[in-house]
Every structure is written in structure tokens, then in C-alpha cells.
C-alpha positions as CSV (number, residue, x, y, z in Angstrom):
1,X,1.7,86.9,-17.3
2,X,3.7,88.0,-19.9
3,X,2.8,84.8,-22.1
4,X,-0.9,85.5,-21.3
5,X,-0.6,88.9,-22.2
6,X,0.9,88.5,-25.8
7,X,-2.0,85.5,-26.2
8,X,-4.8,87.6,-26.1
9,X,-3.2,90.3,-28.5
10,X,-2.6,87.9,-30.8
11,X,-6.5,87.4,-31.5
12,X,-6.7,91.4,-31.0
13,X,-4.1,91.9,-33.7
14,X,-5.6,89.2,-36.2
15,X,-9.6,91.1,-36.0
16,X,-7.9,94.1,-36.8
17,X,-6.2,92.3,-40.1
18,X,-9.6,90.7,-40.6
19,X,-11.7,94.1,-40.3
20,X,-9.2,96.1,-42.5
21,X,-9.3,93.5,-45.2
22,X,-13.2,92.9,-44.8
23,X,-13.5,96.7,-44.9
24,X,-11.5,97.4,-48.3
25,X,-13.1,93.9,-50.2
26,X,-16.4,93.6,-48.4
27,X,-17.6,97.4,-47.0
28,X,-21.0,96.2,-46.5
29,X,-20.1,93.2,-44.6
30,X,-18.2,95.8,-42.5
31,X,-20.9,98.1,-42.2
32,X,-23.0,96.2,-41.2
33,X,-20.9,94.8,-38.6
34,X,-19.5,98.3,-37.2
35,X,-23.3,99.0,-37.4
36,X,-24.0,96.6,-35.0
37,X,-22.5,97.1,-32.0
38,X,-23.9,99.0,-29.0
39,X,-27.0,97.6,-30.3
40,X,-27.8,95.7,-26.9
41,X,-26.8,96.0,-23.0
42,X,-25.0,92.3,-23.5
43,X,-23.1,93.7,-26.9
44,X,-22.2,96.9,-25.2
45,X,-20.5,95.1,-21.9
46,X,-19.0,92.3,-24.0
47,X,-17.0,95.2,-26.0
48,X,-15.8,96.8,-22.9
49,X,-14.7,93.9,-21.5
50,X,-12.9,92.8,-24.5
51,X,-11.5,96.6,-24.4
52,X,-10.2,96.1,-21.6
53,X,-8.3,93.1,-21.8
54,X,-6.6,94.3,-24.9
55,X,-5.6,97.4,-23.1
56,X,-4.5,95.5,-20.0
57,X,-2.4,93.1,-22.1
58,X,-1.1,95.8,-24.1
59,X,0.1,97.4,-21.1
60,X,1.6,94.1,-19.6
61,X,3.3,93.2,-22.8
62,X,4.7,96.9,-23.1
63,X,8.0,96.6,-21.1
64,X,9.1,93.6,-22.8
65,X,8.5,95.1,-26.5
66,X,10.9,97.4,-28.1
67,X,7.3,99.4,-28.9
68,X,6.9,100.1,-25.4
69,X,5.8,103.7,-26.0
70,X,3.4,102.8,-28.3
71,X,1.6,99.7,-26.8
72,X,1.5,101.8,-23.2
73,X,-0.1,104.6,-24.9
74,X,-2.5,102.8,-26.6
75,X,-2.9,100.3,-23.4
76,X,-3.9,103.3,-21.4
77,X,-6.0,104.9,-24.0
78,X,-8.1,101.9,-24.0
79,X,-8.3,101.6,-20.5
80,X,-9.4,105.0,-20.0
81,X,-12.2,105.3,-22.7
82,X,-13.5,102.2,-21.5
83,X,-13.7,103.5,-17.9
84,X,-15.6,106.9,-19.5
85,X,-17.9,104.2,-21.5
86,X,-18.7,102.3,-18.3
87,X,-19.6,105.1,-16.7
88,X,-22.5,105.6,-19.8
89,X,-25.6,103.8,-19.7
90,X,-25.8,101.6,-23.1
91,X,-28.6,103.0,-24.7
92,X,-26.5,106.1,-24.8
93,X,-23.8,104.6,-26.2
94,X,-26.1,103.1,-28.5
95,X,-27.8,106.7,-29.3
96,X,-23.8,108.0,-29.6
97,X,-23.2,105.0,-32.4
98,X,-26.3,105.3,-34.0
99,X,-25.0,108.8,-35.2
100,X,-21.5,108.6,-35.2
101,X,-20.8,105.1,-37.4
102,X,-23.0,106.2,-40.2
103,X,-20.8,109.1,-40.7
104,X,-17.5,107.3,-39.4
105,X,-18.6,104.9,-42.2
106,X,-18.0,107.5,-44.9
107,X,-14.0,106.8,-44.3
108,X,-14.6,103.0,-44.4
109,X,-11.6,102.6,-47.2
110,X,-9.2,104.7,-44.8
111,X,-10.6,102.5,-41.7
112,X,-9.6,99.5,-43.3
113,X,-6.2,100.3,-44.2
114,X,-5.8,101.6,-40.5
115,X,-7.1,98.6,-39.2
116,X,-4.5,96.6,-41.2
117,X,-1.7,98.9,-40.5
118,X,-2.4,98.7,-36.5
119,X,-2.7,94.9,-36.6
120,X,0.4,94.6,-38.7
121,X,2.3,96.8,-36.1
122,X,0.4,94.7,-33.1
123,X,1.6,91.2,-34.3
124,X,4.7,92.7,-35.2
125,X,4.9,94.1,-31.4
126,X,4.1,90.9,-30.4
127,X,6.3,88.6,-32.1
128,X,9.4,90.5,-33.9
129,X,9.6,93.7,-31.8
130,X,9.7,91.5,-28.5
131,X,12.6,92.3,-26.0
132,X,11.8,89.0,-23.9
């Protein structure tokens, strides 16, 4: 389980790199892409269901990482706004997007050096903070 776990935030860890370096050397690539999701009923299940895998393997990988804290927190925060976005019928999500990336997008230099510090400290998690 453990191996399963630490498989699927691999890929997790590596879209982050890849949307923090798209972001800061491509924004409107990025744009574009944050633009789009919520944009259909198959877009908006597909992102909760990959939500909530990464939060489930972030919580399964959590004991065995010396960022246990951190990966159970954020396991669990996933988990939980996904469950609140479930509950939402797409199109609201869509509505919600539809005004809150355009103005999210305003930060789109500060998203993408986020997005490369969490997936740093993800693969990091992963493969050099590891307790197993």
C-alpha cells in the first residue's frame, strides 16, 4: 500500500514542478490551462477523483515520512474540500472558477513558485524524507 501510495505522488509532485515552471516561463499556457477546468461535468469529476487520490496517498504515505504532519494535513485538507466540492453541482463550481481563477490569475508568478516549492517538498517527502 505504502509503495502504491508514494507512486501516485510521484506524478502529483512532478504536475506541480511542471505547473510552477509553466507558470513563471509560459503564464498564458498556464492560464489557459487553470482556466479550463470546471469547464465540464467529466473535467469536474475527473479533478475530484484525482484530489482524492493524492489526498488518500498522502495520508497513507504520512506515517512512514519524517513530514508526517505535513503530508496528513495536507492529505486531509484534500479530502475534505473535495467532499464539500462533491457535494456542489458542477456548473457551480464552474460559475465559482469562472470568477475566482481570473482574479487568482493575477498572482500567477507567486502560484508558480508555490507550485514548485510544494512539489519540491512532495518528492522530497517521497523519496529523501522517507522513514520506511
Amino acid at each position: 500500500m505504502l509503495l502504491a501510495a508514494k507512486t501516485t505522488l510521484v506524478p502529483v509532485a512532478l504536475f506541480f514542478l511542471v505547473l510552477g515552471v509553466i507558470a513563471l516561463i509560459r503564464p498564458d499556457n498556464a492560464k489557459r490551462f487553470l482556466l479550463g477546468f470546471a469547464t465540464s461535468a467529466p473535467k469536474h469529476y475527473a479533478e475530484l477523483a484525482a484530489r482524492l487520490l493524492a489526498g488518500g496517498a498522502m495520508l497513507i504515505a504520512a506515517p512512514h515520512s519524517t513530514q508526517a504532519t505535513g503530508l496528513t494535513v495536507f492529505g486531509w485538507l484534500l479530502i475534505g474540500t473535495t467532499a464539500v466540492m462533491a457535494l456542489v453541482p458542477w456548473r457551480i463550481h464552474r460559475r465559482f472558477a469562472e470568477t475566482s481563477v481570473p482574479q487568482a490569475l493575477r498572482f500567477l508568478p507567486m502560484i508558480g513558485i508555490a507550485s514548485l516549492v510544494l512539489g519540491g517538498l512532495l518528492l522530497w517527502s517521497v523519496f529523501i524524507a522517507s522513514t520506511a
